[in-house]
N, C-alpha and C positions, 0 to 999 in steps of 0.2 A: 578463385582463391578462397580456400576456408576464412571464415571468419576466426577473428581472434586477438586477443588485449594484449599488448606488450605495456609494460609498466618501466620506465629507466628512469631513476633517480639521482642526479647528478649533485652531491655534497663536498663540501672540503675535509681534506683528512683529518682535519682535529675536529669533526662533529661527534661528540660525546665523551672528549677528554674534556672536560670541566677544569680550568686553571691553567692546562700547558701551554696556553695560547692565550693571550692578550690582546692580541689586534681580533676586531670585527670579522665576525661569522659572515660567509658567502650564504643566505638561505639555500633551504634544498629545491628544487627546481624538479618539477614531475608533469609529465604529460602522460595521456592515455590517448592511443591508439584504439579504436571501438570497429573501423572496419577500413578497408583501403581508401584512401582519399580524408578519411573523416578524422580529425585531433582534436579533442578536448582538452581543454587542463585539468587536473584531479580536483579540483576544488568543485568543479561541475558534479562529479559524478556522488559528491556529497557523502562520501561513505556510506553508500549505500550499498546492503547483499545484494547478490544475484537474486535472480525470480526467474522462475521457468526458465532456466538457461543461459537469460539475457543478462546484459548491465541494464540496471536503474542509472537515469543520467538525471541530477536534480535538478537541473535547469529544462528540463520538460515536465510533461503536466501528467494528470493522472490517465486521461486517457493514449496520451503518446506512450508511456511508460507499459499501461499495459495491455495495448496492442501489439506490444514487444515481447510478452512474456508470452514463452510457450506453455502456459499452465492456465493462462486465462481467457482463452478464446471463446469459449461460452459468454461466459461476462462482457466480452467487447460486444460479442454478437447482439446481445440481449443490451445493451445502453443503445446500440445504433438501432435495435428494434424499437425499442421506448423511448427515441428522439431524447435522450438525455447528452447525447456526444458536447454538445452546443454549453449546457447547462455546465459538465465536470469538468471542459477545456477552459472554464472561465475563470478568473480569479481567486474566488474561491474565497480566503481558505475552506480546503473539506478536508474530512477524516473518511477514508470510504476502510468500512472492511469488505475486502475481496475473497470472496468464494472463488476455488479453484474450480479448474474443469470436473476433477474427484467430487467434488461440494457438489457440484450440480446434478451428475449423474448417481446419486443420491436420492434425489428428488421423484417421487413416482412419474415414469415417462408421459402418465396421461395430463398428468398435471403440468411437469415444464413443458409438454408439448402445447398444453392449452396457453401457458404464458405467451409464447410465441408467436400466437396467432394474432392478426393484426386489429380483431376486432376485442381482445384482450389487451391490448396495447396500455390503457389508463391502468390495469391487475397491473402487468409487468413493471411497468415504472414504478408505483405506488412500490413492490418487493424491491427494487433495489433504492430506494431513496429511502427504503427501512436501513440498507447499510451506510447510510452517508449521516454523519454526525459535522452540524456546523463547527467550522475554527480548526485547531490544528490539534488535536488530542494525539499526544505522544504518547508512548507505554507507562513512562513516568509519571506524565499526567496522570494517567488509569490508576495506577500502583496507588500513588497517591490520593485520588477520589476515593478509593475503594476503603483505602486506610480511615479516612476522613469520613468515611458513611458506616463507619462499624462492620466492614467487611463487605460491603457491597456500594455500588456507586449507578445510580438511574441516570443514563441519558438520552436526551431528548434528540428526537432524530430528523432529518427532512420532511419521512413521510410525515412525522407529526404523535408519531406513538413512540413508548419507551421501549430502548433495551436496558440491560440491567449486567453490571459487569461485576466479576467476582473475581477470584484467585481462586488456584486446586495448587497447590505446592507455589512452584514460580510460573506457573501458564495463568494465563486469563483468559478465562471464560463469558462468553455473553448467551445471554440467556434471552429468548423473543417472550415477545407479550402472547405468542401463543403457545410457548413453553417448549419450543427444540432449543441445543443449545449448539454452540459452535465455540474451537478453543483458536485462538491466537499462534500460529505456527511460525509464523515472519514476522516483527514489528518493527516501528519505524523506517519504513521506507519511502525515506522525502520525496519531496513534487516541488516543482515548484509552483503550487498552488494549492499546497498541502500534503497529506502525507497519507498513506494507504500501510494497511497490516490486514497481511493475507489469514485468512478464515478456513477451517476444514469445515464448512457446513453453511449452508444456505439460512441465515434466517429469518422466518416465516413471522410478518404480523398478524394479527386479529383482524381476518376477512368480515 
């Protein structure tokens, strides 16, 4: 059977006439169907977009979520190459910006091929804990640092070196300490153990 979301919302008829009713609202009552067998309530799924195809379910974590998406498969590969699976399934909170599959293949092949390699293994990690920022940095939050730093806002990252986030109209941009940049294409999408905003571009710290 295809996969696929039914969404039914079950309300009383006077939800949104304001006054013609006096006696107590029945809440609205909503379930999400994610695949046969499987029901969440909507309150799981946390309003969160689609990614690669899939539902974001917030009551899963960063790594469950996006082993789900079909745009991030690079990314998964490369956390379970870099034994980070253990670390981003954990509590948390984290802010990861996620490079797409697009992001990655980007990258000179000699180069993420070298990441790959297992005796590269401390490289690979060290590049993706450049995209994991402690605590839960929402876009809000960003908007807000950025405003608050005079147009720009430095955060401090896992690996340990700064990105630097900016505004271009309404995107946000992050800029690496080796100066490629990457824009924010997806934001807020909760975890529950934080929250991920997906990235067009890999970015590179100071090797």
């Amino acid at each position: 059977m295809n996969r696929a979301i039914y969404m039914v919302a079950v309300a009383t008829a006077g939800l949104g006439l304001a006054g013609c009713n006096s006696s107590p609202e029945t809440p609205a009552t909503e379930t999400t169907t994610v695949a046969e067998g499987e029901t969440v309530a909507a309150d799981d799924v946390g309003g969160n977009p689609m990614v690669g195809g899939a539902e974001m379910l917030a009551t899963k974590n960063i790594v469950e979520n996006a082993s789900a998406s079909g745009e991030h498969k690079t990314l998964v590969t490369a956390v379970k190459q870099a034994g980070l699976v253990e670390t981003l399934s954990g509590p948390g909170p984290f802010t990861v910006f996620a490079p797409t599959d697009a992001a990655f293949v980007q990258v000179p092949p000699v180069t993420r091929d070298g990441w790959m390699r297992p005796a590269q293994k401390e490289v690979l990690a060290g590049v993706l804990k450049y995209h994991v920022v402690p605590g839960k940095v929402t876009a809000a939050d960003l908007a807000a640092r950025i405003t608050e730093g005079g147009g720009k806002a430095v955060l401090k990252t896992v690996e340990g070196q700064d990105l630097t986030a900016t505004k271009s109209g309404d995107a946000i941009i992050l800029t690496s300490a080796s100066g490629n940049k990457a824009a924010v294409t997806q934001a807020d999408v909760n975890q529950s153990n934080g929250v991920i905003h997906v990235v067009d571009a890999v970015l590179v710290p100071k090797m």
